[in-house]
KOLMIVO-648465 format. One record per residue (C-alpha): residue number from 1; residue in three letters; x negated, y, z. Coordinates in nm, 3 decimals, padded with zeros to 5 digits. Last residue first. Example, Ala and Ser with C-alpha at 12.3 -4.5 7.8 and 13.67 -1.06 7.14 Angstrom:
REM residues 2
[2; "SER"; [-01.367; -00.106; 00.714]]
[1; "ALA"; [-01.230; -00.450; 00.780]]
***
This chain:
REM residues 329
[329; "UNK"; [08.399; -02.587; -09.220]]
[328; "UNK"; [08.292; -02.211; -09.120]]
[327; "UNK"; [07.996; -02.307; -08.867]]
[326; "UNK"; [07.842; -02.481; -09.123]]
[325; "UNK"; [07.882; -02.228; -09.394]]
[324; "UNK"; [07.688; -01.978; -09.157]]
[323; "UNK"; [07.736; -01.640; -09.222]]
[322; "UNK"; [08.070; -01.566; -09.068]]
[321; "UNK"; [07.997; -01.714; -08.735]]
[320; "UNK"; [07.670; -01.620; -08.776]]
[319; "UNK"; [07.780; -01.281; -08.794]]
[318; "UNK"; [07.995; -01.298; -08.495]]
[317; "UNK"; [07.726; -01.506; -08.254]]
[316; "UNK"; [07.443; -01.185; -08.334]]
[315; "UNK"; [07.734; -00.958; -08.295]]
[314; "UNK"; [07.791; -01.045; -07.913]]
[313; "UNK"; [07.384; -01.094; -07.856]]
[312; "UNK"; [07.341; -00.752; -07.919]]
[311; "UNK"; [07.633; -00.574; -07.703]]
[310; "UNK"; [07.464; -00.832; -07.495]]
[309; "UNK"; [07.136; -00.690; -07.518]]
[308; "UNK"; [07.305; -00.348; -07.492]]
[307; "UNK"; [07.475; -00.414; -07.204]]
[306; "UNK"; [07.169; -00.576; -07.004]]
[305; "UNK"; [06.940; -00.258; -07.087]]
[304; "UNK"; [07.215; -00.021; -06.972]]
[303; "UNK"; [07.271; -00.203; -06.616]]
[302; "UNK"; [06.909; -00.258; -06.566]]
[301; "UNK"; [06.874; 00.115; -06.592]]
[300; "UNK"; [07.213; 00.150; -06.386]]
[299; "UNK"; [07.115; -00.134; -06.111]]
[298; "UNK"; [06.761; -00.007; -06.037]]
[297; "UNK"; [06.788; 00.334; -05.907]]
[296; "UNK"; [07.090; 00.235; -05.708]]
[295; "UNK"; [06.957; -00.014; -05.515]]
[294; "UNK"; [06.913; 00.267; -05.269]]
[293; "UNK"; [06.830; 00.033; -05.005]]
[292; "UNK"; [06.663; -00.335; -05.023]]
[291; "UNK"; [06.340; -00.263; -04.868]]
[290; "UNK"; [06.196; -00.496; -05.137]]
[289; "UNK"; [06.396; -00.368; -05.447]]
[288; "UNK"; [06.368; -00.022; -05.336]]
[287; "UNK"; [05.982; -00.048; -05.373]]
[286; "UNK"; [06.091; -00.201; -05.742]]
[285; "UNK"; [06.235; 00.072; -05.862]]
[284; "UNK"; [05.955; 00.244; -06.057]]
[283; "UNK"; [05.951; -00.041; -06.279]]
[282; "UNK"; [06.366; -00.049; -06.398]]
[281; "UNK"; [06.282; 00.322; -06.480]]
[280; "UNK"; [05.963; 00.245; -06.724]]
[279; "UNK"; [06.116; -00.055; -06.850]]
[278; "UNK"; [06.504; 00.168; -06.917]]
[277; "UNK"; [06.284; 00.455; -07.089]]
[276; "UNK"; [06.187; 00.797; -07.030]]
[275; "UNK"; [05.806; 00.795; -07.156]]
[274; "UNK"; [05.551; 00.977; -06.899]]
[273; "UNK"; [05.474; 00.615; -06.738]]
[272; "UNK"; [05.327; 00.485; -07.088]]
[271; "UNK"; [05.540; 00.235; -07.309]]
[270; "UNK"; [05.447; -00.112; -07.237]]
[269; "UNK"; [05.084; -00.186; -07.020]]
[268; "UNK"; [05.308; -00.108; -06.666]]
[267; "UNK"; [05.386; -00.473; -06.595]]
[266; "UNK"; [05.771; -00.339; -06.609]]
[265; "UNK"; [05.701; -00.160; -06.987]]
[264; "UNK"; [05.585; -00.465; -07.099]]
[263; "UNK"; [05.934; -00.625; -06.981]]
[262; "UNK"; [06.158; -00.328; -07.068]]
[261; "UNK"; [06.005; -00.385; -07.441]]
[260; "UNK"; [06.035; -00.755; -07.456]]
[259; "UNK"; [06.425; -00.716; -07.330]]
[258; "UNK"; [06.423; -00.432; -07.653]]
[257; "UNK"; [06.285; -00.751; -07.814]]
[256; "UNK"; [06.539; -01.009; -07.767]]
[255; "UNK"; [06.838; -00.785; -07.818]]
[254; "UNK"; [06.675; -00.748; -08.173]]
[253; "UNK"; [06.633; -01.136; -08.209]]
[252; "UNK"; [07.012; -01.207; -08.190]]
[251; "UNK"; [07.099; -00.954; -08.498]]
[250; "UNK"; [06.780; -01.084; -08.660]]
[249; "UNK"; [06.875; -01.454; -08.657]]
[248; "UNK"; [07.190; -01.343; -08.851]]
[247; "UNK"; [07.026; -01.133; -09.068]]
[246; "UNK"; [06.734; -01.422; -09.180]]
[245; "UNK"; [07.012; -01.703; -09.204]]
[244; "UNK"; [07.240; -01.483; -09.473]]
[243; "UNK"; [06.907; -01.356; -09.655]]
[242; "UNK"; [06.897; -01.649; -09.882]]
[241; "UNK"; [07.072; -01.499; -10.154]]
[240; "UNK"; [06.916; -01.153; -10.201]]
[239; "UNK"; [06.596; -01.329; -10.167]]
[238; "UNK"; [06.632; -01.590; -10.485]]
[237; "UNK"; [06.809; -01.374; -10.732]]
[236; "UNK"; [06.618; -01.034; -10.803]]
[235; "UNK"; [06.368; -01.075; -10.569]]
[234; "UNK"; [06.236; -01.457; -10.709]]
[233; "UNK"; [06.371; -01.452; -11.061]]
[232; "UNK"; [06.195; -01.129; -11.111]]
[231; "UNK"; [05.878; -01.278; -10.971]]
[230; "UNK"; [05.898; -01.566; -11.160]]
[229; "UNK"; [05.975; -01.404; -11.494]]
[228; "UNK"; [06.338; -01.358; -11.642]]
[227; "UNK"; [06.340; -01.462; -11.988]]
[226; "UNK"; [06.709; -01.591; -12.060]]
[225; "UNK"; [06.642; -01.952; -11.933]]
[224; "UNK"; [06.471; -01.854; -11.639]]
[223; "UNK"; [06.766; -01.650; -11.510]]
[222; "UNK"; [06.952; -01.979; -11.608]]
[221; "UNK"; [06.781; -02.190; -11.384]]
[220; "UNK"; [06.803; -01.959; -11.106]]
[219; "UNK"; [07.205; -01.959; -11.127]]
[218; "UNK"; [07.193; -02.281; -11.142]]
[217; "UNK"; [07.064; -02.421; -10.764]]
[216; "UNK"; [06.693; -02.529; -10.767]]
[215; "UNK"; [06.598; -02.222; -10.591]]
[214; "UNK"; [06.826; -02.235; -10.308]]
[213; "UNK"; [06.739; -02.458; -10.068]]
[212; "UNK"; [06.417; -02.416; -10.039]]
[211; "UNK"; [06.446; -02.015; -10.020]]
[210; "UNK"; [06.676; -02.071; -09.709]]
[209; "UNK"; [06.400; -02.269; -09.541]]
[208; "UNK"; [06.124; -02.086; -09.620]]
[207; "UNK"; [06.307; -01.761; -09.512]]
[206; "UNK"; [06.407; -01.944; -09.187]]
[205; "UNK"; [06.018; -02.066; -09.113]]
[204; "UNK"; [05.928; -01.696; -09.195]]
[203; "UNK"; [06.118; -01.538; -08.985]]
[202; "UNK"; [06.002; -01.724; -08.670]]
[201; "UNK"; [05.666; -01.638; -08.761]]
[200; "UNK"; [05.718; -01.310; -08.776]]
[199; "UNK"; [05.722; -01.217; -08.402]]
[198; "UNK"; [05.328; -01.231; -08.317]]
[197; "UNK"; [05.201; -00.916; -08.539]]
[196; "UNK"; [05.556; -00.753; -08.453]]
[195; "UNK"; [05.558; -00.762; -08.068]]
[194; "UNK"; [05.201; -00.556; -08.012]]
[193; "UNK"; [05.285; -00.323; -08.358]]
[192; "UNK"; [05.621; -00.240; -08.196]]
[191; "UNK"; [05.404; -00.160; -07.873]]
[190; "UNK"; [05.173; 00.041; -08.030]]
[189; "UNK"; [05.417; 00.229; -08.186]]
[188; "UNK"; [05.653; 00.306; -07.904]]
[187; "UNK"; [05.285; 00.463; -07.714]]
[186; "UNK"; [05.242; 00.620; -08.046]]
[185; "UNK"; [05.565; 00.787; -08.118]]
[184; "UNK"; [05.571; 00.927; -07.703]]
[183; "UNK"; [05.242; 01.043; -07.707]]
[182; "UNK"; [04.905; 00.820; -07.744]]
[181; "UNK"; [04.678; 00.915; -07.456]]
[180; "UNK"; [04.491; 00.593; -07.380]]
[179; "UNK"; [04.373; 00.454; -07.752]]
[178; "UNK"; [04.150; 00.195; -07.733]]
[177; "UNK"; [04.158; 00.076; -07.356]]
[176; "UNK"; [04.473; 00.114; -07.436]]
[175; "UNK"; [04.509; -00.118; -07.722]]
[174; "UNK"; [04.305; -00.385; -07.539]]
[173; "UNK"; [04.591; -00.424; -07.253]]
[172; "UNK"; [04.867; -00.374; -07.545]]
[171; "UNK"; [04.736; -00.646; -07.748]]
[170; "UNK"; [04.677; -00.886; -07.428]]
[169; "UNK"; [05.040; -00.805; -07.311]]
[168; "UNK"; [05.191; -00.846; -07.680]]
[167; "UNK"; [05.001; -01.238; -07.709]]
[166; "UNK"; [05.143; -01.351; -07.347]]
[165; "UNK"; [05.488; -01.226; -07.431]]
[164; "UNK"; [05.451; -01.360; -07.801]]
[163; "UNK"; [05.356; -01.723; -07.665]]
[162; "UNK"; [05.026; -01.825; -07.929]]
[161; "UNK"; [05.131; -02.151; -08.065]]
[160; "UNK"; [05.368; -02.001; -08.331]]
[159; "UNK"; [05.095; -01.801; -08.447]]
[158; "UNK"; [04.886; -02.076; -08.575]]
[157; "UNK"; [05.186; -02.285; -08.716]]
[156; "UNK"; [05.255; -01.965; -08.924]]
[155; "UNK"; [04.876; -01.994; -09.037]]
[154; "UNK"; [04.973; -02.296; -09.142]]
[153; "UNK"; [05.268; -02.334; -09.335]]
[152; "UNK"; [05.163; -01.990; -09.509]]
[151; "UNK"; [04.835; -02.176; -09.639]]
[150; "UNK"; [05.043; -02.467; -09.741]]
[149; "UNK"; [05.349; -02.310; -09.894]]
[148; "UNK"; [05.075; -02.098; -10.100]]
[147; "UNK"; [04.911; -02.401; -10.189]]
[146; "UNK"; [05.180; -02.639; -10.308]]
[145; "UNK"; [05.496; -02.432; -10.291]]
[144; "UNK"; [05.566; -02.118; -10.521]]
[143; "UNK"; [05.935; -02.112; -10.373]]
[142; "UNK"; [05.947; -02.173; -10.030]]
[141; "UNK"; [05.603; -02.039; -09.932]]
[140; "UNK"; [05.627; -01.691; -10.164]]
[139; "UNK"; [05.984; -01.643; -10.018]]
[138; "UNK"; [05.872; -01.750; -09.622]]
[137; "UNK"; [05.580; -01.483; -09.645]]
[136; "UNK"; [05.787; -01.190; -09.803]]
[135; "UNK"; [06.112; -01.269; -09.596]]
[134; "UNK"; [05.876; -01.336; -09.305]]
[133; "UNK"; [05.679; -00.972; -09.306]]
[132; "UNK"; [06.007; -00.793; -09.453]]
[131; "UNK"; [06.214; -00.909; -09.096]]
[130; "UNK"; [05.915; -00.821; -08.907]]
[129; "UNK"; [05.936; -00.525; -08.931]]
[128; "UNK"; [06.283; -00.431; -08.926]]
[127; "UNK"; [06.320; -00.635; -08.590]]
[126; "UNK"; [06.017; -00.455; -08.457]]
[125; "UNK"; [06.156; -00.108; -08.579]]
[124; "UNK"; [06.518; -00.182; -08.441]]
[123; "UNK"; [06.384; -00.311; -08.079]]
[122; "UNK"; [06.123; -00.009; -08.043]]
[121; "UNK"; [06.372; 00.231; -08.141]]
[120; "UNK"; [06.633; 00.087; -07.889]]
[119; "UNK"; [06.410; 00.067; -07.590]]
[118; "UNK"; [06.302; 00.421; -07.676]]
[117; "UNK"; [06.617; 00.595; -07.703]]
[116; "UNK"; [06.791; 00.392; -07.414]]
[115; "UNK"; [06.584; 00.607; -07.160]]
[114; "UNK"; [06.752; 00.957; -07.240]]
[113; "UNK"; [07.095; 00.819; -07.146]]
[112; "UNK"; [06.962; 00.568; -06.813]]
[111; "UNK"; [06.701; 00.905; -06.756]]
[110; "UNK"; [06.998; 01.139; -06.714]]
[109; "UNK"; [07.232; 00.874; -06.462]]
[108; "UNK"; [06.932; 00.842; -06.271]]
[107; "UNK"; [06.856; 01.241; -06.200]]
[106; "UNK"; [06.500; 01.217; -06.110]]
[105; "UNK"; [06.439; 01.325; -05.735]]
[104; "UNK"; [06.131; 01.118; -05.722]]
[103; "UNK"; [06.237; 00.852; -05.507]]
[102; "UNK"; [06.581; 00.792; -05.732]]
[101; "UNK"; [06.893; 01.036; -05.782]]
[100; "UNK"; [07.236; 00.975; -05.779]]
[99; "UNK"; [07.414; 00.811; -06.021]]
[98; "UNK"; [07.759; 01.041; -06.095]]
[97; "UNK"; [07.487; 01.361; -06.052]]
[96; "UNK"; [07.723; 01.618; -06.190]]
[95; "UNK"; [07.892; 01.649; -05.842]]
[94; "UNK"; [07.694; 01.395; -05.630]]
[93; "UNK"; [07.591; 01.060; -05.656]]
[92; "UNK"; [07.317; 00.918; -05.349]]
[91; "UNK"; [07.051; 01.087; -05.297]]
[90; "UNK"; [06.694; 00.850; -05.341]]
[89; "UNK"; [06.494; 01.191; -05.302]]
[88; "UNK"; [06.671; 01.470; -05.365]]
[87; "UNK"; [06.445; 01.751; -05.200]]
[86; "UNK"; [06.148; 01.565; -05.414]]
[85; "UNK"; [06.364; 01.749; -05.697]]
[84; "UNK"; [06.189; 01.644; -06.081]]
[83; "UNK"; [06.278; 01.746; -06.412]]
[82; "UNK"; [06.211; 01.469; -06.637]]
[81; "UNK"; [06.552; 01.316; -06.712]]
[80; "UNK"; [06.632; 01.697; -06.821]]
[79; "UNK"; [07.035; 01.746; -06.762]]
[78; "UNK"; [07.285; 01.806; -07.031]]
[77; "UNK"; [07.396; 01.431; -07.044]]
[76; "UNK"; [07.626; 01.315; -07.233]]
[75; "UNK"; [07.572; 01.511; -07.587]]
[74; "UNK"; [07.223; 01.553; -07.493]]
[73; "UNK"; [07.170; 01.183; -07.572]]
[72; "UNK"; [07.269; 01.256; -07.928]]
[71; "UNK"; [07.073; 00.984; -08.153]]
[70; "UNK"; [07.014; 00.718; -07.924]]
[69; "UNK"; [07.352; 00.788; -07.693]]
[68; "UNK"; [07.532; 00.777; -08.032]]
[67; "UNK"; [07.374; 00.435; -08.081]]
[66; "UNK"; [07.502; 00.314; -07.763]]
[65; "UNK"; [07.813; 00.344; -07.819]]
[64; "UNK"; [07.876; 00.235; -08.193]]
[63; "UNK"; [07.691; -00.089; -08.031]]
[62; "UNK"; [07.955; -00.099; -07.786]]
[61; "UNK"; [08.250; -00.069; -08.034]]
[60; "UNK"; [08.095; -00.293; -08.265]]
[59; "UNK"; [08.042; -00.564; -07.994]]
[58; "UNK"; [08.425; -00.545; -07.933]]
[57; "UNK"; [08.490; -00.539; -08.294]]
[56; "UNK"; [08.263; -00.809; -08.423]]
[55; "UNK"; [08.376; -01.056; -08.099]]
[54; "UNK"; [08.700; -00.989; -08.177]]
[53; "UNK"; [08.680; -01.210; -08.561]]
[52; "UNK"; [08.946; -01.158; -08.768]]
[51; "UNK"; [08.752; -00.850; -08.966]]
[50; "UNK"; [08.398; -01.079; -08.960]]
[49; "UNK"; [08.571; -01.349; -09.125]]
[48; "UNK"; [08.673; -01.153; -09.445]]
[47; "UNK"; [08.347; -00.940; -09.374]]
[46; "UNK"; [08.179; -01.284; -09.454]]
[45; "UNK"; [08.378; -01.408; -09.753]]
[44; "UNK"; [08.248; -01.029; -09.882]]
[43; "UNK"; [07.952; -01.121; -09.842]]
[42; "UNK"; [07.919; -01.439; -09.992]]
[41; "UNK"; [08.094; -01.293; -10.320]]
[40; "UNK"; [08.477; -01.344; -10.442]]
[39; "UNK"; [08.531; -01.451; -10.796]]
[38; "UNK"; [08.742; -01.131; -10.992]]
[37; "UNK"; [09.090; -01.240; -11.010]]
[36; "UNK"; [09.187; -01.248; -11.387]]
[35; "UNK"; [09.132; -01.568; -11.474]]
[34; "UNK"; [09.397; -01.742; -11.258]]
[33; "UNK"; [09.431; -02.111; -11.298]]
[32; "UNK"; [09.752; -02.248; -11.405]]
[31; "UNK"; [09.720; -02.620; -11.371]]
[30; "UNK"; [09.980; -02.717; -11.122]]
[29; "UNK"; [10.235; -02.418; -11.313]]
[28; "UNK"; [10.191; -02.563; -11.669]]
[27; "UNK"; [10.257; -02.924; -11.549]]
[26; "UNK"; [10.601; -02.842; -11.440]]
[25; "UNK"; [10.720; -03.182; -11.286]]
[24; "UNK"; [11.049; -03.161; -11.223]]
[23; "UNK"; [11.164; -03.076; -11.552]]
[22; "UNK"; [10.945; -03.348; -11.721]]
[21; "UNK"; [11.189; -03.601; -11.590]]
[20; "UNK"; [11.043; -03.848; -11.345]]
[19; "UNK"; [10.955; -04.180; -11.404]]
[18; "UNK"; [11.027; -04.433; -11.174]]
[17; "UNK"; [10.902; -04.823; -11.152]]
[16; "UNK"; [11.057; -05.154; -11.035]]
[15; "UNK"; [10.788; -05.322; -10.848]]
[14; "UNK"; [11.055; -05.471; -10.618]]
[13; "UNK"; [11.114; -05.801; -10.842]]
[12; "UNK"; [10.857; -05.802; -11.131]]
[11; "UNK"; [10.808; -05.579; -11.360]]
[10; "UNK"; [10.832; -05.696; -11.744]]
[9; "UNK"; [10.551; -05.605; -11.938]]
[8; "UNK"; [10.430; -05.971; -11.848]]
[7; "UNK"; [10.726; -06.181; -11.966]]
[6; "UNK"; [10.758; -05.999; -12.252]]
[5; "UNK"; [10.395; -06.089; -12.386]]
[4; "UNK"; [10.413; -06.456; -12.226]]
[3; "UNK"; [10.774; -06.496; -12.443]]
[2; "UNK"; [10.531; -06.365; -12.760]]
[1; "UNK"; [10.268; -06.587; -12.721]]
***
């Protein structure tokens, strides 16, 4: 028994084995872990990425831009974009007239800095809106479930089969008949209210999702375990977490509704004729678009709508990129 014993602790030929000296393996140092760093948050992982990313800072830059054209047009442009010089009629650029002028003897390059204020206002109030409609609707679904997911499930089916485009031009068409002489805050109203009651569905199938997902993690277990009620639980812990998916798809959608803007405002049922804005503009060109002269008038309005869509469309791609867990594995 004892020779078998021996025989088997013994290694056999080329299994001879190596033990290194506790010196070179410092077992303190391999499982040191640092307690005094503070844990780093989603967000601040994301403006990590976001900083080394050059498709933030280019379509920061832009979108920096454009929004002091929004708030300050006057500062780059002193001329009125609704004073009017038949004399000037489709002109081309002049001194302090670097655009020309179109049929009406508008100054073009004044009503491309004076028309971004609307497009822009009606893009950030329908993406505001209808960011808290689906958060609200997709947070109640995801997490109470059963009926309430059911009922939400649905009517959000119901919407998504109605084409926004088609659904904001039949709004607007009946809204005025309504309401004809609105101004320049209720002609952008009506058509944020037009392109908000149909664009929260898409909102609310990403808020589901993202709500799903997290509210079986830990964290909401043990707010429930110290007290915290459902609905505390819910906008304390649940919505401030899931809202990654629901910026980045509104960063992308915003682009998409200033285009749904210049669109309504091309078929002439968008913002009224008397509102300075890149539809309005791109609309009143179209008689040069046939002849094909003076294309002019229609290349800067199209011009600023296209560049701040993509100035749009850049940051919608860089936050996802820094959002998105997927995307960063």
């Amino acid at each position: 028994m004892s020779d078998s014993t021996a025989s088997a602790e013994q290694p056999l030929p080329g299994q001879n084995h190596f033990v290194a000296d506790i010196e070179q393996t410092p077992l303190e140092a391999t499982g040191t872990v640092d307690t005094t760093e503070a844990p780093k948050s989603q967000w601040k992982e994301a403006w990590k990425a976001l900083k080394g990313n050059w498709l933030f800072w280019v379509s920061a830059v832009l979108l920096l831009f454009i929004l002091m054209i929004v708030i300050v047009p006057g500062l780059f442009s002193g001329v009125d974009p609704r004073s009017a010089d038949l004399s000037k009629s489709l002109q081309g650029p002049q001194s302090g007239h670097p655009f020309g002028f179109d049929k009406q003897g508008y100054d073009v390059y004044s009503r491309v800095i004076h028309g971004a204020r609307a497009s822009v206002v009606v893009g950030l109030l329908t993406t505001i809106i209808v960011m808290i409609i689906g958060i609200i609707t997709g947070a109640l679904a995801g997490y109470y479930g059963r009926w309430v997911d059911a009922l939400v499930s649905r009517v959000t089916d119901i919407f998504f089969a109605i084409p926004l485009l088609l659904a904001a031009i039949v709004g607007l068409s009946a809204l005025n008949n309504i309401w004809p002489d609105r101004g320049y805050w209720g002609g952008v109203i009506a058509v944020v209210i037009a392109l908000a009651a149909f664009g929260w569905p898409q909102f609310t199938r990403i808020a589901r999702g993202a709500v799903l997902e997290i509210k079986h993690l830990e964290f909401v277990d043990a707010s429930k375990a110290i007290g915290s009620s459902q609905m505390k639980t819910l906008f304390s812990h649940i919505i401030p977490n899931s809202l990654a998916p629901v910026i980045v798809t509104a960063t992308v959608s915003l682009g998409v509704y200033i285009v749904a803007e210049a669109t309504l405002s091309f078929l002439g049922i968008g913002l009224p004729s008397s509102i300075v804005s890149w539809g309005n503009d791109i609309a009143a060109a179209q008689s040069q678009v046939r002849t094909g002269s003076n294309l002019h008038v229609l290349l800067f309005p199209a011009g600023g709508l296209a560049l701040t869509v993509l100035s749009f469309m850049l940051l919608g791609d860089a936050v996802r990129d820094a959002l998105d867990p997927k995307v960063r594995k």
